[in-house]
VOBA-1610 file (N, C-alpha, C; in pm, whole numbers, padded with zeros to 5 digits, always signed):
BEGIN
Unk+03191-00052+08702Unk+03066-00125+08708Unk+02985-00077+08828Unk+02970-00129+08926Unk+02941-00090+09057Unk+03031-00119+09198Unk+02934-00106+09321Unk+03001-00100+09407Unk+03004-00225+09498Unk+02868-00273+09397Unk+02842-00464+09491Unk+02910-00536+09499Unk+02933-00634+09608Unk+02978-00740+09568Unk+02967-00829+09502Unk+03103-00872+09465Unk+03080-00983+09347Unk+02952-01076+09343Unk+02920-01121+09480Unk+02787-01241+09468Unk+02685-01137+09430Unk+02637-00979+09484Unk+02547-00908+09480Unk+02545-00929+09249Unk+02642-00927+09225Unk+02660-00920+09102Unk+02578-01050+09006Unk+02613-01124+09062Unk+02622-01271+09028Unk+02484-01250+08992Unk+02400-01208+09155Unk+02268-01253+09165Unk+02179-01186+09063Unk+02214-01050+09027Unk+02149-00963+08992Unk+02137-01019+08836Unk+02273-01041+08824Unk+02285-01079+08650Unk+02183-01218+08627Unk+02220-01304+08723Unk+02089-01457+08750Unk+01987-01319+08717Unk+01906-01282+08807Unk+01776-01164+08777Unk+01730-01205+08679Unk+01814-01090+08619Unk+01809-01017+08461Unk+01796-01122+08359Unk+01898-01202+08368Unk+01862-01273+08262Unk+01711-01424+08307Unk+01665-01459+08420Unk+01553-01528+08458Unk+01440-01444+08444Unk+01450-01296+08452Unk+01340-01234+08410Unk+01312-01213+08258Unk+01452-01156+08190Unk+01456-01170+08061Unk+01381-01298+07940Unk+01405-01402+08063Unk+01328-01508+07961Unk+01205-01516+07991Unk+01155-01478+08115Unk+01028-01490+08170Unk+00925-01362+08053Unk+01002-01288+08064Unk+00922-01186+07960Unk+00907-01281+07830Unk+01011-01308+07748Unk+01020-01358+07630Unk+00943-01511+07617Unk+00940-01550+07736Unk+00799-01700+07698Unk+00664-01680+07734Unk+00610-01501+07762Unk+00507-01468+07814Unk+00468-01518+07923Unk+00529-01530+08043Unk+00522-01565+08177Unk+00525-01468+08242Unk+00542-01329+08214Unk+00579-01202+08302Unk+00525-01134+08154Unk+00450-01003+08204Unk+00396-00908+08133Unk+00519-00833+08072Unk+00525-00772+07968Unk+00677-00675+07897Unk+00684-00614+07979Unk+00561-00522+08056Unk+00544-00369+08119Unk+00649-00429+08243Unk+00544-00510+08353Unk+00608-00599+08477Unk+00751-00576+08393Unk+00806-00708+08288Unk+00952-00703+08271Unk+01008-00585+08289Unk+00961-00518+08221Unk+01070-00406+08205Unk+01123-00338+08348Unk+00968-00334+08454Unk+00996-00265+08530Unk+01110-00318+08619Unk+01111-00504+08684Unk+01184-00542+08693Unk+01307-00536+08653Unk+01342-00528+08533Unk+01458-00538+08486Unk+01495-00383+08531Unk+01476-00264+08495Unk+01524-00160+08514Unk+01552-00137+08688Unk+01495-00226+08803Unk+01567-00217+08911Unk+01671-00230+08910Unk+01754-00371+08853Unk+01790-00436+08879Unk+01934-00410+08787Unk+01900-00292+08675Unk+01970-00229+08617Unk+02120-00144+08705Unk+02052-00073+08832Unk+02147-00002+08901Unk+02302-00098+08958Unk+02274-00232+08996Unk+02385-00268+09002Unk+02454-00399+08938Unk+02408-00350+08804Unk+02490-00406+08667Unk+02524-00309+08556Unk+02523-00185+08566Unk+02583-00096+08434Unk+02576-00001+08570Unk+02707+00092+08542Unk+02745+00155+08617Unk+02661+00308+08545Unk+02595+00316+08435Unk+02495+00422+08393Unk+02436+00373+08330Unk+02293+00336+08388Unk+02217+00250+08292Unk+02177+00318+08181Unk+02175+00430+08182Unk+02049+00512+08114Unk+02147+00554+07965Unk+02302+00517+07956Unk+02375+00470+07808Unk+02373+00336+07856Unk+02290+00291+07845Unk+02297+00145+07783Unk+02154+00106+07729Unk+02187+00090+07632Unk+02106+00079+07529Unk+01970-00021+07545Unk+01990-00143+07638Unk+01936-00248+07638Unk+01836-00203+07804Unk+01887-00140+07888Unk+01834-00095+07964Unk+01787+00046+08012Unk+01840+00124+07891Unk+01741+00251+07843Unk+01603+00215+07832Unk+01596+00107+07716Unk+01437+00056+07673Unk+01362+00019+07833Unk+01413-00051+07890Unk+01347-00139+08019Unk+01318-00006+08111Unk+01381+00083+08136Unk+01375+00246+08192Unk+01280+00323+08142Unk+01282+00340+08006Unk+01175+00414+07962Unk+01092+00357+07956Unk+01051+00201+07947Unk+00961+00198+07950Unk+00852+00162+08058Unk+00957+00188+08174Unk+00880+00152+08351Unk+00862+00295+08350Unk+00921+00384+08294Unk+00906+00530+08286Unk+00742+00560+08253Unk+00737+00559+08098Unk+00613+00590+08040Unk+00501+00492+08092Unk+00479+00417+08148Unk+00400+00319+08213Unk+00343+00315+08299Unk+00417+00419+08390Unk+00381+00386+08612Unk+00275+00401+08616Unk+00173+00458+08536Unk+00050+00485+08596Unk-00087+00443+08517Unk-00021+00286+08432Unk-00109+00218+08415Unk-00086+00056+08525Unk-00261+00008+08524Unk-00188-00078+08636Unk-00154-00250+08589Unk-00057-00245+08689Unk-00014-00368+08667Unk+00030-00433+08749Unk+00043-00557+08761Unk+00045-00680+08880Unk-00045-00653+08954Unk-00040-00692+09105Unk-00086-00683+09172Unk-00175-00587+09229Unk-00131-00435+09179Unk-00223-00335+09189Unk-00372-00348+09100Unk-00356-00442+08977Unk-00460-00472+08907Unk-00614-00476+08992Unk-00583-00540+09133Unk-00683-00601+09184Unk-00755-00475+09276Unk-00702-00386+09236Unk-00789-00240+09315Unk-00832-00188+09240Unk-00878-00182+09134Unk-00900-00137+08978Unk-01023-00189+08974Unk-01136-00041+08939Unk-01264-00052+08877Unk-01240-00211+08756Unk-01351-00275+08735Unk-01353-00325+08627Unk-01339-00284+08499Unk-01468-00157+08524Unk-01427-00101+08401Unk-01295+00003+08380Unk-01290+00063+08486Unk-01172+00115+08430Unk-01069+00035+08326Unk-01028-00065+08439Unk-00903-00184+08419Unk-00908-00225+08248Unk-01051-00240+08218Unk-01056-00261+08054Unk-01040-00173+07992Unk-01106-00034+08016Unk-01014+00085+07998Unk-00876+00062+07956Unk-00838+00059+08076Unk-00647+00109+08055Unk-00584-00063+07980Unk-00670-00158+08001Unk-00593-00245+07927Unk-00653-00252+07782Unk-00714-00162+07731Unk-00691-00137+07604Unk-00515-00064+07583Unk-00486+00043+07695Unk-00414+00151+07640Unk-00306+00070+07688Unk-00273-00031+07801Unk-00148-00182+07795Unk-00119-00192+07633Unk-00219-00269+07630Unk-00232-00341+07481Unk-00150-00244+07368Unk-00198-00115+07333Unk-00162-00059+07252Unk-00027+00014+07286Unk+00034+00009+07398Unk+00156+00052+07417Unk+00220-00060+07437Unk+00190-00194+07433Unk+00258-00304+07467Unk+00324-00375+07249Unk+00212-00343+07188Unk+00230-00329+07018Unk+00338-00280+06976Unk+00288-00136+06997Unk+00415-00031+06929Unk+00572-00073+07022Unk+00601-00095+07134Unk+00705-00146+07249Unk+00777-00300+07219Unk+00683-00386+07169Unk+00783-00534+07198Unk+00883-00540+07152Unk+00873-00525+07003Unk+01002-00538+06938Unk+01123-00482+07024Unk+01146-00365+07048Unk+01234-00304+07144Unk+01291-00385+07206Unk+01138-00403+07336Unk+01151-00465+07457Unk+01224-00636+07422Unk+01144-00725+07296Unk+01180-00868+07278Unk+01390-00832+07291Unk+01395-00773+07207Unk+01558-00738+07146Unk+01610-00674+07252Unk+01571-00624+07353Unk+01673-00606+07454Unk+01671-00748+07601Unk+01588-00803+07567Unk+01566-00896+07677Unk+01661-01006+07592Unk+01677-01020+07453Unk+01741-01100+07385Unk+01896-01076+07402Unk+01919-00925+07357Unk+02036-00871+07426Unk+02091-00929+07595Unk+01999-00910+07655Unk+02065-00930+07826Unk+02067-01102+07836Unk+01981-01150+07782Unk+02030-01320+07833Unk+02155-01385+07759Unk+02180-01258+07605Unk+02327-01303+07545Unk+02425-01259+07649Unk+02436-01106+07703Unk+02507-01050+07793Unk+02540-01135+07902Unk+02458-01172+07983Unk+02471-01223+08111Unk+02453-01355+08157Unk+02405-01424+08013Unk+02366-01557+08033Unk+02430-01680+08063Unk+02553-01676+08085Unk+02650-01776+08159Unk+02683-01751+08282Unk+02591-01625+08369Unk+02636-01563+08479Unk+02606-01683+08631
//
């Protein structure tokens, strides 16, 4: 698994699965989720990148970094920002399903943690 300690474990898995739902009741953006979740990936799968549920959350903080989101939002032309949140939007479409089913995946995984 890793090298954390057990509480480092505990906490991380709490994370994952409090973010996991936060994505899934639309309280946290998918993009935000994912990116979150794929931190948080390194010390709960000892290779995230075969694991299936946090491949998706990886690739998709991957293909993403350089649209904006959270807090960086607020340095963003207006127009740009409507710009690129057209191109959110349309990569957020083709992505949920994925993204819903692996966030569904991790709160089954970890959800008594």
């Amino acid at each position: 698994m890793s090298d954390y300690p057990d509480s480092s474990i505990a906490w991380r898995k709490r994370t994952a699965v409090a973010t996991a739902k936060a994505v899934l009741a639309g309280e946290l953006g998918l993009i935000e989720g994912c990116v979150a979740l794929s931190q948080v990936a390194h010390g709960l799968v000892s290779r995230w990148h075969d694991d299936p549920d946090f491949l998706v959350f990886g690739a998709v903080a991957s293909e993403t970094d350089h649209l904006p989101t959270g807090s960086a939002r607020t340095h963003w032309n207006p127009d740009a920002l409507a710009r690129e949140d057209q191109r959110i939007a349309q990569y957020e479409a083709k992505a949920r399903a994925d993204i819903v089913a692996a966030c569904q995946n991790i709160i089954a995984r970890y959800g008594d943690a």
